[in-house]
N, C-alpha and C positions, 0 to 999 in steps of 0.2 A: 504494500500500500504506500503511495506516494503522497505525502504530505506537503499542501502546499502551507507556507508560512505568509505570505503577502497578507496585507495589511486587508484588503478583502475575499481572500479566498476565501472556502468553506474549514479551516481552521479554526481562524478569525473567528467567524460565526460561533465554533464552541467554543471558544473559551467567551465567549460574552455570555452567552447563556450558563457557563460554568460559574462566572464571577471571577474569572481570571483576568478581562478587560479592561474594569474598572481599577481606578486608582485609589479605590477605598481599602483595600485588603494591606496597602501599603503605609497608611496611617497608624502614628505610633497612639499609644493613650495619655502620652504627655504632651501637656497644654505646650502653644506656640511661644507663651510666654517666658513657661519653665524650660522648653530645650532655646531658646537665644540663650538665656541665662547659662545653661551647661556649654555652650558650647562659643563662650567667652573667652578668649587667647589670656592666657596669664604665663608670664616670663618667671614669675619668681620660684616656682618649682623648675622648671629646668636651669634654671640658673644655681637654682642650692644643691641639685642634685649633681649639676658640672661641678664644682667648688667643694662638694662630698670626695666625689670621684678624684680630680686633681689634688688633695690632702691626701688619699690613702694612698695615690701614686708616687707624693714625695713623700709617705712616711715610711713607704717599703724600702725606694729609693735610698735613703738616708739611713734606715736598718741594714741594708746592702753594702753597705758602705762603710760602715762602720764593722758588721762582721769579716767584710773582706782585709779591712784594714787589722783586726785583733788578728786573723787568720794569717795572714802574711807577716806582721810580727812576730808571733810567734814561730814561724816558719824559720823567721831569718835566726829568732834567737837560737831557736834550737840547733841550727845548721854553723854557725859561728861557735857554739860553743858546748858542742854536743857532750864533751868531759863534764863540763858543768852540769849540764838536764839531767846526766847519769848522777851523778853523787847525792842531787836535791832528793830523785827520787824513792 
């Protein structure tokens, strides 16, 4: 079966008599009034949420940096003065 889709084929036809044509089925239950209000652009959550993000990426940053830094000391102490690391231990 070949289904035409055009705007007045016998498709068309059912789905209007289905309630598929109509643009009512399409309607939310919230008032015009209440979805403008939801869907009001506000900057200040993404802007706290950027500023969250950018903090936890210099706090890791700067934790990285610091363990690489004890890490590498350590490294050298022990490598410098290996008689030493032996006897402390």
């Amino acid at each position: 079966m070949i289904r035409d889709y055009s705007l007045l084929g016998p498709s068309a036809k059912d789905a209007e008599e289905k309630g598929l044509a109509a643009a009512k089925w399409y309607h939310s239950d919230i008032s015009r009034e209440n979805m403008k209000e939801l869907m009001q652009r506000r900057d200040l959550p993404a802007i706290k949420d950027t500023l969250i993000y950018y903090l936890l990426l210099l706090a890791t940053a700067i934790f990285g940096c610091f363990a690489m830094g004890y890490s590498l000391l350590y490294t050298i102490l022990v490598g410098l003065f290996p008689a030493l690391y032996r006897r402390c231990r």
